[in-house]
C-alpha positions in Angstrom: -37.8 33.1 28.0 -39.8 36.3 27.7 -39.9 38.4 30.8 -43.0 40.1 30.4 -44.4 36.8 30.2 -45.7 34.9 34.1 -45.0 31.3 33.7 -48.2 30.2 35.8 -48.1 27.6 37.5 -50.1 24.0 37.7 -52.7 24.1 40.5 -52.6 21.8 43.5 -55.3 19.2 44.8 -56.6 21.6 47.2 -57.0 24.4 44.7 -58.5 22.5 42.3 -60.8 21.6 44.6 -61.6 25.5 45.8 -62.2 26.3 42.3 -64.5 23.1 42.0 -66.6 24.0 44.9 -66.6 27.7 43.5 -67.8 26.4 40.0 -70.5 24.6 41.6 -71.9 27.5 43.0 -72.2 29.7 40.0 -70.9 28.6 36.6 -70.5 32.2 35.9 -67.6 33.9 36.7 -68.1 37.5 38.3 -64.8 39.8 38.8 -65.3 40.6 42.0 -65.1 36.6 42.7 -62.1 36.2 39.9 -60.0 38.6 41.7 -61.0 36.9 45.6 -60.3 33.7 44.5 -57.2 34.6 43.0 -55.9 35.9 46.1 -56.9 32.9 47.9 -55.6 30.7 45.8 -52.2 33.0 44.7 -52.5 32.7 41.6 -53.0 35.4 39.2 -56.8 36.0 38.1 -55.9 35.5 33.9 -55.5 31.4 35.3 -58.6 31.7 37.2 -60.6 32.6 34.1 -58.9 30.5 31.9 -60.0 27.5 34.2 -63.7 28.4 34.5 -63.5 28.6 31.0 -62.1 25.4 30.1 -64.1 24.1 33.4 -67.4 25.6 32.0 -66.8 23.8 28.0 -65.7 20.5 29.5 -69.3 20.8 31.9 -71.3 21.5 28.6 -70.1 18.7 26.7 -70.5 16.2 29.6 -74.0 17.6 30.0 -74.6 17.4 26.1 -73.7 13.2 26.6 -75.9 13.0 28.9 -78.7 14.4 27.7 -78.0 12.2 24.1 -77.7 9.4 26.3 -81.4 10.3 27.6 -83.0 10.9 24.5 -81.4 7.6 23.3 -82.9 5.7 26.3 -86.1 7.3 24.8 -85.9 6.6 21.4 -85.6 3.2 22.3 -88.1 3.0 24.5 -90.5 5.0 21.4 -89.2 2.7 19.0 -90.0 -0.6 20.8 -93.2 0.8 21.4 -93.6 1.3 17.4 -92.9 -2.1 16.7 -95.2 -3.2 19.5 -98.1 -1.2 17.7 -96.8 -2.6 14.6 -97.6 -6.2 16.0 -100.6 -5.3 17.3 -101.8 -3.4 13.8 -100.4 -6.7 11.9 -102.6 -8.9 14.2 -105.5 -6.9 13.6 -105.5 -6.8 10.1 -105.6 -10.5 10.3 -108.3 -10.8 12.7 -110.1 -8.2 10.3 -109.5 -10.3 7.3 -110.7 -13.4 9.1 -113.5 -11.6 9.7 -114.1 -10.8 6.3 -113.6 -14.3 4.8 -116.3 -15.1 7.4 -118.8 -12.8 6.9 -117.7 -13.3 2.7 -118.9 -16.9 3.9 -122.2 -15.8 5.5 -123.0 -14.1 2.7 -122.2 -16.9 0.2 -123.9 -19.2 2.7 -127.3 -17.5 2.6 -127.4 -16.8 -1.0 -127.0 -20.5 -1.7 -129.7 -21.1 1.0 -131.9 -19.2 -0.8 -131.2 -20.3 -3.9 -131.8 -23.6 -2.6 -134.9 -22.9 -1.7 -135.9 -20.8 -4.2 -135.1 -23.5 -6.7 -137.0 -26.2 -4.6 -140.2 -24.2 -3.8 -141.1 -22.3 -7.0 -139.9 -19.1 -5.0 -142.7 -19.5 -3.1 -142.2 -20.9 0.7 -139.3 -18.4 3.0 -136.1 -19.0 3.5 -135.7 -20.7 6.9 -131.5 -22.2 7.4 -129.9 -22.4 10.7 -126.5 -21.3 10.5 -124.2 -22.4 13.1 -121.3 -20.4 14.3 -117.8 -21.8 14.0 -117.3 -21.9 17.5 -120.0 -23.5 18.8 -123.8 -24.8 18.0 -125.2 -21.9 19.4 -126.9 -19.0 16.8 -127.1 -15.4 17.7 -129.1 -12.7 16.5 -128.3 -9.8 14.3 -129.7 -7.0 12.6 -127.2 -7.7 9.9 -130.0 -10.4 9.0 -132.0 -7.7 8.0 -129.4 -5.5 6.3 -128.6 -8.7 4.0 -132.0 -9.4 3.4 -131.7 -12.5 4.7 -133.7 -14.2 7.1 -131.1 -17.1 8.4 -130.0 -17.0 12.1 -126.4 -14.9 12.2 -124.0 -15.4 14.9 -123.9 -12.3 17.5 -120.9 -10.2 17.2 -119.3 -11.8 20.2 -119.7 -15.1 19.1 -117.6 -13.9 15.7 -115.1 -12.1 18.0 -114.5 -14.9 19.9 -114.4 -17.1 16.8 -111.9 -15.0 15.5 -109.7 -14.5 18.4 -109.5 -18.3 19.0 -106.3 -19.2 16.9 -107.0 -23.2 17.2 -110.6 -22.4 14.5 -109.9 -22.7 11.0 -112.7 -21.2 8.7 -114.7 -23.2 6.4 -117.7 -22.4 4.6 -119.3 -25.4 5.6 -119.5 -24.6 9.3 -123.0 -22.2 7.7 -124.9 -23.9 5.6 
């Protein structure tokens, strides 16, 4: 064994506990506080640093888990939202192409209409049809009557809503002309 070498010795409960306390109130390690602890504790200030210093890498890594273990709590929390979206995106592009078979079926329904009636008049008496929404007997009004340049009674926006958000209706052409 060397001489010039200390052998230092293990702490006890009770200075491991001083030193705890210590690190708690400032993870930083002045001299001035290095040398009074060391006295206190008798122990020679080298093994005073040397603790903080393993004390103050052991305290970042438990504070680097838990801060990965919060941004994993939110990542899963982001991601179940994504895939909430993602159902609610998938469902509306449904409901959107409902809506577009049934409006493809308004359209088809008054072109026939007025076919119809062109063919049976000579092209000469207007276009009058009742078209009945899906979901009930009702008709609506809509300027998209106008926009088509056709003059049969649409069903009001709602009414198509409504028709599309009940899951029980099945389209078919037939429910407009």
């Amino acid at each position: 064994m060397n001489p010039s070498k200390i052998q230092k010795k293990r702490l006890s409960q009770e200075q491991v506990r001083i030193l705890e306390a210590s690190f708690d109130a400032g993870k930083k390690l002045e001299p001035e506080r290095k040398f009074q602890l060391a006295r206190d504790l008798n122990v020679p200030p080298r093994q005073i640093a040397i603790w903080y210093q393993n004390k103050r890498a052991r305290w970042k890594n438990q504070s680097l888990e838990l801060d990965y273990g919060g941004i994993q709590v939110q990542l899963e929390a982001a991601l179940a939202g994504k895939r909430e979206l993602q159902k609610e995106v998938d469902m509306l592009r449904v409901e959107l192409k409902r809506a577009q078979d049934m409006l493809f079926g308004f359209t088809q329904a008054c072109t026939a209409a007025a076919t119809a009636t062109t063919t049976v008049t000579g092209g000469n008496a207007p276009l009058v049809s009742s078209l009945s929404s899906c979901c009930d007997e009702g008709a609506g009004s809509s300027s998209l009557n106008d926009d088509v340049g056709c003059s049969a009674n649409w069903p009001n926006v709602e009414d198509l809503y409504a028709c599309l958000r009940d899951k029980n209706v099945q389209f078919r052409t037939d429910y407009w002309v």
